[in-house]
C-alpha positions in Angstrom: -17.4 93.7 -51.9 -17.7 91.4 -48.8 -14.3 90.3 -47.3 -14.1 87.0 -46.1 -12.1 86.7 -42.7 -9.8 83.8 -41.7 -8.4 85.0 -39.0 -5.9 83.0 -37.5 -4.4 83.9 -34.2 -5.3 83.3 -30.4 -7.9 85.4 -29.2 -5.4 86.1 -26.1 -2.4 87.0 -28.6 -3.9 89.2 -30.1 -7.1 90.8 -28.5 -7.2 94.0 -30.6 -7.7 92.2 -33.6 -10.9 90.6 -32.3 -11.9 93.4 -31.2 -11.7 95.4 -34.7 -13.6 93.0 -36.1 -16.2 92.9 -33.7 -16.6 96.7 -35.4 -16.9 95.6 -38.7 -18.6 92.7 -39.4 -21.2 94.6 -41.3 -18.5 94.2 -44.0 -17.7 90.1 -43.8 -18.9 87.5 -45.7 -18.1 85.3 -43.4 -15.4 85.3 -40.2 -13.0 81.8 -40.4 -13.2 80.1 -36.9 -10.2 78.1 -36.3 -8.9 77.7 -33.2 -6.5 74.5 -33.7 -6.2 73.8 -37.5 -9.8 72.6 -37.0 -11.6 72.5 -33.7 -9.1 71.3 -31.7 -9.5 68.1 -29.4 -11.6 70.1 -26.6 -13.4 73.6 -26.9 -11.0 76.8 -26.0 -12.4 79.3 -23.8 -11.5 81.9 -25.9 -12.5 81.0 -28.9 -16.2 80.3 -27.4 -15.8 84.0 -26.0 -14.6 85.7 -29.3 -17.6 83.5 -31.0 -20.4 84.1 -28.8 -19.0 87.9 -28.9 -18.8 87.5 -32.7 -22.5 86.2 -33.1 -23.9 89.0 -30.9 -22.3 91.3 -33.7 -23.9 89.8 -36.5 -21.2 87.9 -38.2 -21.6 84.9 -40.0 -19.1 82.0 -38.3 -17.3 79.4 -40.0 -15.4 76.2 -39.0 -12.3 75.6 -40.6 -12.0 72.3 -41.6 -8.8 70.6 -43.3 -9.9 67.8 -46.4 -6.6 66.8 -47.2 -7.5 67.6 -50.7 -10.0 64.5 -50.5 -7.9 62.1 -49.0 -9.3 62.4 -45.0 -12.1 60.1 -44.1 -15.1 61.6 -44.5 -16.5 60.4 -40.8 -13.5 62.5 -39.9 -14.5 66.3 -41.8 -18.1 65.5 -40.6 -16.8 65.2 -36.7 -14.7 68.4 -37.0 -17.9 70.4 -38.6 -20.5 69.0 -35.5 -17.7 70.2 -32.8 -17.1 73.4 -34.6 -21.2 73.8 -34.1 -21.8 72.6 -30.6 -18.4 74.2 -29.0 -18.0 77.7 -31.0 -21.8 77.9 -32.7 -20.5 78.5 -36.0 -23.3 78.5 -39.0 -21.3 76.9 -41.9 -18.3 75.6 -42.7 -14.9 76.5 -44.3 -13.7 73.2 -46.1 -9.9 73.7 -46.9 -7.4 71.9 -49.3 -10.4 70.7 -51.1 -9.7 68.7 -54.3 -10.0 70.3 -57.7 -10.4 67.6 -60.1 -13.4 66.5 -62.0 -12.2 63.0 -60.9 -13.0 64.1 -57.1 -16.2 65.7 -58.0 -18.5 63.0 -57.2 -16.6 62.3 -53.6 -16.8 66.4 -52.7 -20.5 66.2 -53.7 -21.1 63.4 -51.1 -19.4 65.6 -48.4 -20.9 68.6 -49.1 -24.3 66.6 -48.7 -23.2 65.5 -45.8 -22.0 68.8 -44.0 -25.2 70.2 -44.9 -27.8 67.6 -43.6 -25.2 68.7 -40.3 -27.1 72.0 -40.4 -23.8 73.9 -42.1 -24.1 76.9 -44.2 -22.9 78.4 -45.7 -20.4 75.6 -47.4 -17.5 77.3 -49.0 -14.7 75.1 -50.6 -10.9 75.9 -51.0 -9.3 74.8 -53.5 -7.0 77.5 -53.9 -7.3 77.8 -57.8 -10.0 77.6 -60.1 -11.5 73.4 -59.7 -13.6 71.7 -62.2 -16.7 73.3 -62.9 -19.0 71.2 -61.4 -17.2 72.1 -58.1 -19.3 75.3 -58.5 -22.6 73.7 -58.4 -21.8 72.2 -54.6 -20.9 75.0 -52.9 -22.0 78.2 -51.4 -18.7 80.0 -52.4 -15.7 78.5 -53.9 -12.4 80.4 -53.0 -10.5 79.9 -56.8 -7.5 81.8 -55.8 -5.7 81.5 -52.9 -2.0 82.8 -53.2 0.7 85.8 -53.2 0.0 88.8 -54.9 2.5 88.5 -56.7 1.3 85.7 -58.3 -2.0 87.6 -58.7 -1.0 90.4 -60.6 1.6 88.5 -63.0 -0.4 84.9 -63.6 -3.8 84.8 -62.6 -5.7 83.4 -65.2 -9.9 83.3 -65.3 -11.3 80.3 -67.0 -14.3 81.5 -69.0 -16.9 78.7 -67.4 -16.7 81.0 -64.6 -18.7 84.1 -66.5 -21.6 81.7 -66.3 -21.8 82.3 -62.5 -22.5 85.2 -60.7 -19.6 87.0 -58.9 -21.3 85.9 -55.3 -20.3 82.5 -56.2 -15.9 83.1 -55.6 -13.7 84.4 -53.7 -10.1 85.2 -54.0 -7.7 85.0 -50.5 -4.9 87.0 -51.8 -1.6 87.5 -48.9 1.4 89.3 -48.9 -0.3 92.5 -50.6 1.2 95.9 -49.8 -0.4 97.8 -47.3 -1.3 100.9 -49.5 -2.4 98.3 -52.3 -4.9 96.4 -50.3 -7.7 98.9 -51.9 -6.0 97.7 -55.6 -6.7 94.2 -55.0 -10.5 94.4 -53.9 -10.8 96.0 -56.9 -9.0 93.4 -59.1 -10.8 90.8 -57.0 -13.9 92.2 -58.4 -12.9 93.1 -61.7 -11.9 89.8 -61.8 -15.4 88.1 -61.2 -15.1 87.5 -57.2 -17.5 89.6 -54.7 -15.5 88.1 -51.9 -12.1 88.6 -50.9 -9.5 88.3 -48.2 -6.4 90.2 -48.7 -4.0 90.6 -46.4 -0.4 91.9 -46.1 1.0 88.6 -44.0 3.2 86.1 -45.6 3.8 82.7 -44.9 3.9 80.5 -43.0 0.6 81.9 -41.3 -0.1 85.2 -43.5 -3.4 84.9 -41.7 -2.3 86.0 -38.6 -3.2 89.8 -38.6 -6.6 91.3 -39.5 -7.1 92.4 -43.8 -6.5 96.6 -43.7 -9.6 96.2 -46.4 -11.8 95.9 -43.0 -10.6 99.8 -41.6 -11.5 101.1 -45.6 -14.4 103.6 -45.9 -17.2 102.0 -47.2 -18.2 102.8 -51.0 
């Protein structure tokens, strides 16, 4: 299992987290970048620190980038992806509140075109719950569940399209998960078809604030 990271606090909040991770990006996917909902309107010292420190580690860097689930200009997501890469040096990109419907499928596939001839990769897309299936066919990873584990363990549903792909293909960010069942739901994220997850214990508004427990597990 490879944990996907968003972590969203301030490098200067919260030093110890970014530095924890620094220890174990051996087990990431990928580490979210995000240092103002997006890049932010100039580059922030500290996040070009806790990157450059990030990179030297090994870790895969992405920018977060908000879609508006389709609705923000194109020229717009493609702006936000180039300062992500020339201010923070991240690889790829993490496209959030990305649409799910078939009828935005030909829109998303023009983006994701677009963000790659950028020079970003991995894509992943967040839709938060399982999208058409073309959606699949675009991206590096597609996160199909994003939610409280509460809803998790009581309504999660697996479309059977998604057999046809391999696990590597989804990932499931999964908050407000008890400390001493943060094991349980790696393990339901994988028994349930995703090789990448996030869970953390947060809640909203930001349950991203604080580092996933999964990262301090002992490897299998």
């Amino acid at each position: 299992m490879s944990l996907l990271v968003p972590l969203y606090v301030h490098p200067a909040e919260d030093p110890d987290a970014w530095q924890r991770l620094l220890a174990a990006v051996d087990r990431t996917y990928a580490v979210v970048v995000n240092p103002a909902s997006g890049p932010g309107r100039e580059p922030d010292a500290a996040f070009v620190a806790a990157a450059r420190a990030l990179r030297a580690a090994g870790a895969r860097l992405l920018g977060y980038v908000d879609t508006g689930y389709g609705e923000r200009p194109a020229g717009e997501v493609a702006a936000d992806v180039v300062r992500h890469r020339d201010w923070y040096g991240t690889d790829g990109c993490f496209l959030d509140r990305t649409p799910a419907g078939a009828d935005r499928l030909a829109g998303c596939r023009r983006l994701v075109r677009r963000v790659r001839r950028l020079g970003a990769a991995p894509v992943v897309l967040n839709p938060g719950v399982h999208p058409a299936p073309g959606y699949t066919r675009l991206a590096d990873l597609v996160v199909t569940f994003e939610g409280h584990w509460s809803t998790y363990v009581a309504a999660y549903h697996r479309p059977e399209w998604t057999e046809r792909h391999t696990p590597e293909r989804f990932c499931h960010l999964i908050y407000g998960v008890p400390e001493a069942l943060v094991p349980l739901a790696v393990r339901t994220a994988t028994a349930r078809g995703a090789a990448v997850c996030g869970p953390v214990t947060g809640e909203l508004p930001n349950p991203w604030a604080a580092l996933t427990p999964a990262l301090a597990e002992t490897k299998d």
